[in-house]
PDB file with SEQRES, HELIX, SHEET and CRYST1 records, atoms N, CA, C and O in Angstrom:
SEQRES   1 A   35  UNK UNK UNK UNK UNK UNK UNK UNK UNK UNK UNK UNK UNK          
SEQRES   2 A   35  UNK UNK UNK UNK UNK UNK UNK UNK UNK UNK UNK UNK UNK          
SEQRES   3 A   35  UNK UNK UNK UNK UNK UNK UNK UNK UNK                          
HELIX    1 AA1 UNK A    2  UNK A    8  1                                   7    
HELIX    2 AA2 UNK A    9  UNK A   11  5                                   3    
SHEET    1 AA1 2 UNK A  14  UNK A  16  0                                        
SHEET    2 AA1 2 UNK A  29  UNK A  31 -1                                        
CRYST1    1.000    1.000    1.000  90.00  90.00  90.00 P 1           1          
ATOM      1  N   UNK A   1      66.300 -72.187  19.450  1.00  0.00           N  
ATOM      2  CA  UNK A   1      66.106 -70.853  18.904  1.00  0.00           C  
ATOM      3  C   UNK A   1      66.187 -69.801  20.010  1.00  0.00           C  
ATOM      4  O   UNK A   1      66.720 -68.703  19.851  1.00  0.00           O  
ATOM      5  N   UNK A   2      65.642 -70.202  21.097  1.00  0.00           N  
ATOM      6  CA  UNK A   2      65.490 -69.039  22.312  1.00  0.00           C  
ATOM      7  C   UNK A   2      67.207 -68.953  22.643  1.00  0.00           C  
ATOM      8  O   UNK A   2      67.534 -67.849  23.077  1.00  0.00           O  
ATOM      9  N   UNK A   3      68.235 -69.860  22.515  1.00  0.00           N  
ATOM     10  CA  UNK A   3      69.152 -69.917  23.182  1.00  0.00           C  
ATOM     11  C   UNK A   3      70.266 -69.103  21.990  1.00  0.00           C  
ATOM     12  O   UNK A   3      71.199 -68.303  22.068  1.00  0.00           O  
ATOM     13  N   UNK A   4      69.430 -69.952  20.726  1.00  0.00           N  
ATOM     14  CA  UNK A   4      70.528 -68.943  19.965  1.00  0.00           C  
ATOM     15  C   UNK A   4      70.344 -67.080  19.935  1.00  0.00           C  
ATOM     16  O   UNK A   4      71.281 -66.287  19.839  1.00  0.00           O  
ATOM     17  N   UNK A   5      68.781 -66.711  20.053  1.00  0.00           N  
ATOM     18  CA  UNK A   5      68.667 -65.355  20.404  1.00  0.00           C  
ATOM     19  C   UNK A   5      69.392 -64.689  21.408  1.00  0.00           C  
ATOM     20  O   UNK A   5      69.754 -63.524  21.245  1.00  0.00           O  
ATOM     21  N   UNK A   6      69.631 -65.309  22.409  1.00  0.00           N  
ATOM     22  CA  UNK A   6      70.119 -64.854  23.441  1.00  0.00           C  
ATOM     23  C   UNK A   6      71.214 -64.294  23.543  1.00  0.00           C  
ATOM     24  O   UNK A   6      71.523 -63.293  24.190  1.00  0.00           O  
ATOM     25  N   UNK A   7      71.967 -65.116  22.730  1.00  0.00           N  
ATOM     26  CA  UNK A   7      73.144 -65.061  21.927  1.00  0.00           C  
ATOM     27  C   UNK A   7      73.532 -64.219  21.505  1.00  0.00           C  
ATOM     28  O   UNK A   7      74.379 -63.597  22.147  1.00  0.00           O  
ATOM     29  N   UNK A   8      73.074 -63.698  20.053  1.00  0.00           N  
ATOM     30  CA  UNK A   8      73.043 -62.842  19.228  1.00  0.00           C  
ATOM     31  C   UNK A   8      72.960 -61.808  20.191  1.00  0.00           C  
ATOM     32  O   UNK A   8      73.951 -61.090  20.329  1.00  0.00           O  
ATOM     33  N   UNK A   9      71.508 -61.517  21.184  1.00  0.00           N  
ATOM     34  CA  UNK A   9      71.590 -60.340  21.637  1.00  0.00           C  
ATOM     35  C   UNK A   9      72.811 -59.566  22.687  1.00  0.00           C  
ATOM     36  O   UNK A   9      73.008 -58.448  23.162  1.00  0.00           O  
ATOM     37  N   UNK A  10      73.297 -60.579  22.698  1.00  0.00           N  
ATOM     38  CA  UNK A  10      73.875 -60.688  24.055  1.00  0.00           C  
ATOM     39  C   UNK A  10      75.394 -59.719  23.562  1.00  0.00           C  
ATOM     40  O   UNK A  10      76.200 -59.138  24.289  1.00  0.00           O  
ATOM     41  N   UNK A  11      75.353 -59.853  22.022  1.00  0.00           N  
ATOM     42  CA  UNK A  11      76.581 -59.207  21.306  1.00  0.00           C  
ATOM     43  C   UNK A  11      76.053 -58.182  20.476  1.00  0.00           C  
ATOM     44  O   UNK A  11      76.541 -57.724  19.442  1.00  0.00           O  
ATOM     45  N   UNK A  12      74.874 -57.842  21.121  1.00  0.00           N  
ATOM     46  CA  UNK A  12      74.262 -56.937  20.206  1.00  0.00           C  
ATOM     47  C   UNK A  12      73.541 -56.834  18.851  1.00  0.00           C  
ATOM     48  O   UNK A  12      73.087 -55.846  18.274  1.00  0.00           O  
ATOM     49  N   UNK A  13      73.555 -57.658  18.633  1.00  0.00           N  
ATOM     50  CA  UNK A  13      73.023 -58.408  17.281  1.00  0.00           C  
ATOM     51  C   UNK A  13      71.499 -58.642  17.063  1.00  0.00           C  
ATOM     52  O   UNK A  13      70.972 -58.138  18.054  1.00  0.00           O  
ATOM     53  N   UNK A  14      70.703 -59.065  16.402  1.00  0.00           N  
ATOM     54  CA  UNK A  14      69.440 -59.503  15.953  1.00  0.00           C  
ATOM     55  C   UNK A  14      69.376 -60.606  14.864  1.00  0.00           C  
ATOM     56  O   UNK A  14      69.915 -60.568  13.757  1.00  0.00           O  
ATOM     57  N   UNK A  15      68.533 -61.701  15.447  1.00  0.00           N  
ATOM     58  CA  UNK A  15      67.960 -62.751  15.093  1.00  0.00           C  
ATOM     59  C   UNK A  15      66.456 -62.487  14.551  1.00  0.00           C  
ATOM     60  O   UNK A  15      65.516 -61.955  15.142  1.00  0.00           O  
ATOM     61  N   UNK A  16      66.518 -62.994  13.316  1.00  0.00           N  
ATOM     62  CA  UNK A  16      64.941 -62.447  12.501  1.00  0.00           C  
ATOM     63  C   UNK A  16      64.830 -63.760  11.838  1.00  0.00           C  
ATOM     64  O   UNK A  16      65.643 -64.494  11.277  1.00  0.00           O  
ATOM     65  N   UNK A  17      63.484 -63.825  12.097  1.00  0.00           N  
ATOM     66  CA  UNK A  17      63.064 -65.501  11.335  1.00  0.00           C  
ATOM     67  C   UNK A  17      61.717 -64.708  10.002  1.00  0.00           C  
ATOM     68  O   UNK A  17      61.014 -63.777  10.392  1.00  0.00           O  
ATOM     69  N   UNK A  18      61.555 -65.291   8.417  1.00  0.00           N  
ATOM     70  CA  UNK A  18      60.393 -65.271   7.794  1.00  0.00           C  
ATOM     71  C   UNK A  18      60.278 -65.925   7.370  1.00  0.00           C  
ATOM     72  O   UNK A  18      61.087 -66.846   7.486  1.00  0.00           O  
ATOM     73  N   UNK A  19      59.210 -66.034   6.531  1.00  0.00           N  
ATOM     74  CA  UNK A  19      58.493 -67.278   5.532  1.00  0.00           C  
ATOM     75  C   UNK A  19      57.606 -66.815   4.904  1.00  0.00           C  
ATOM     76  O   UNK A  19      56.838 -65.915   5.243  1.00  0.00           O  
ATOM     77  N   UNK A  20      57.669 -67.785   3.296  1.00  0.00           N  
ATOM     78  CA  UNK A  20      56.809 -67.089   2.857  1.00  0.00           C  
ATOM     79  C   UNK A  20      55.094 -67.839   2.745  1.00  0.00           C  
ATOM     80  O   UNK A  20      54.201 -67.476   1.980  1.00  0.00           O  
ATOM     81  N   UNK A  21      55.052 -68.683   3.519  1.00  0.00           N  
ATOM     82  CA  UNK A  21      53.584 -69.426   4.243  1.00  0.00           C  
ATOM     83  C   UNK A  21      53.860 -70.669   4.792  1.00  0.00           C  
ATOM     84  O   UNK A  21      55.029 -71.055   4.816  1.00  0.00           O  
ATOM     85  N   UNK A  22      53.202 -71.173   5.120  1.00  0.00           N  
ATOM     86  CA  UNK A  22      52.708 -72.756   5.360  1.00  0.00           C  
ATOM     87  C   UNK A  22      53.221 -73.474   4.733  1.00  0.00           C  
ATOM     88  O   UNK A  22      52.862 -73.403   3.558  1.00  0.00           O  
ATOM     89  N   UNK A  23      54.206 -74.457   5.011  1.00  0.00           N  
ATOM     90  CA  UNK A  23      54.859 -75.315   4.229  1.00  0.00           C  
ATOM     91  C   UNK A  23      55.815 -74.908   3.168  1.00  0.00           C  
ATOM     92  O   UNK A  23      56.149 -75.735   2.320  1.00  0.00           O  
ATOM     93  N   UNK A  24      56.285 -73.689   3.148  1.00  0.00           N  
ATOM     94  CA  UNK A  24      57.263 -73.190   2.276  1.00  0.00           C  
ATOM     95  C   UNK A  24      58.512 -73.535   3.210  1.00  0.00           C  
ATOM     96  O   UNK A  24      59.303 -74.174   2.516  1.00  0.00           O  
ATOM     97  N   UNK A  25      58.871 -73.414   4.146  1.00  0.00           N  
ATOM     98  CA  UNK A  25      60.313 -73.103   5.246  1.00  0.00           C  
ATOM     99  C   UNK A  25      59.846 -71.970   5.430  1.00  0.00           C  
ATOM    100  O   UNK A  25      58.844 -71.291   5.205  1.00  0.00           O  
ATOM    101  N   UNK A  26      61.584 -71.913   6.259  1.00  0.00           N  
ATOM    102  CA  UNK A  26      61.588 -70.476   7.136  1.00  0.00           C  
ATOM    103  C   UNK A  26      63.227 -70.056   6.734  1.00  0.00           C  
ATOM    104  O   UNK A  26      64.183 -70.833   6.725  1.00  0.00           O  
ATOM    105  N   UNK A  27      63.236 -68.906   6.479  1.00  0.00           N  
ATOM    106  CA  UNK A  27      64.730 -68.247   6.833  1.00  0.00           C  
ATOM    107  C   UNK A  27      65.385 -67.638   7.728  1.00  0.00           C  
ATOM    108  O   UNK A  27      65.017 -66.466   7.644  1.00  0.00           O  
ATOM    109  N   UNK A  28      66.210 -67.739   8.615  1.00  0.00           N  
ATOM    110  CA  UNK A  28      66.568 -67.128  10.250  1.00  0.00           C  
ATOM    111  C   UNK A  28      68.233 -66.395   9.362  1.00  0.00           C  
ATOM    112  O   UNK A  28      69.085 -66.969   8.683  1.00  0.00           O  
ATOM    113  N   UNK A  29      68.093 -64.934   9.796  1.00  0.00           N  
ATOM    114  CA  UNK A  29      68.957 -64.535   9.898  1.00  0.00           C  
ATOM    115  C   UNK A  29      69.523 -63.740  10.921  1.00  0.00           C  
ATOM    116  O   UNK A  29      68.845 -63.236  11.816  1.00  0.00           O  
ATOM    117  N   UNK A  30      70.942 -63.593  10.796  1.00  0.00           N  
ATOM    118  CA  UNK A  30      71.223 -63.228  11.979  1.00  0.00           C  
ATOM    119  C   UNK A  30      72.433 -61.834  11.354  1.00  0.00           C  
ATOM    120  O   UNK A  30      73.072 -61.657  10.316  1.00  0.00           O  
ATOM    121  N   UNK A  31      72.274 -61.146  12.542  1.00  0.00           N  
ATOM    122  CA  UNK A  31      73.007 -59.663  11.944  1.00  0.00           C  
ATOM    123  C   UNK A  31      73.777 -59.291  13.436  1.00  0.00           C  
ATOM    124  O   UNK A  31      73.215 -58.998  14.491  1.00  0.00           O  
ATOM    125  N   UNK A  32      75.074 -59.389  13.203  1.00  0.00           N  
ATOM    126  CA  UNK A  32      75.746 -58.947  14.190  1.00  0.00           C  
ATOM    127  C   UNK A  32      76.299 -57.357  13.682  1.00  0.00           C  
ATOM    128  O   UNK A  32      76.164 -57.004  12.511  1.00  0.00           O  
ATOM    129  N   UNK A  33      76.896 -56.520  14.668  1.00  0.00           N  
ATOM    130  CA  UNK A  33      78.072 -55.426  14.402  1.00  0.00           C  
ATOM    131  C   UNK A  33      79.440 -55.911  14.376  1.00  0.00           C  
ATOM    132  O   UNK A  33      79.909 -56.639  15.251  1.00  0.00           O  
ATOM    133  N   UNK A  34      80.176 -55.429  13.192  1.00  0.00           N  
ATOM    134  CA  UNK A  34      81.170 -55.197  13.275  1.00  0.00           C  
ATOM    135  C   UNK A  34      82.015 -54.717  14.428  1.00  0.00           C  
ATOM    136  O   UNK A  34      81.583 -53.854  15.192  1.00  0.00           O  
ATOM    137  N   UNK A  35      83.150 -55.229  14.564  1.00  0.00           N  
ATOM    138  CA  UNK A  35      84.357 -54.576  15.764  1.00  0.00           C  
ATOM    139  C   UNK A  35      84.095 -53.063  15.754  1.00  0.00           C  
ATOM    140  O   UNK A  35      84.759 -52.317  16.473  1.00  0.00           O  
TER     141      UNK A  35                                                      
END                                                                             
């Protein structure tokens, strides 16, 4: 996860993780810019 952030930021982008509790999962999305 740290490596894929790095990533993302690295192109300007943002990596966002939620959930909706304990034992539900998690959703990671990721949002780059367009050209």
């Amino acid at each position: 996860l740290t490596i894929s952030k790095h990533l993302v930021e690295m192109h300007n982008g943002r990596l966002t993780a939620s959930s909706p509790g304990p034992g539900q999962g998690s959703t990671f999305t990721i949002a780059l810019p367009l050209p």
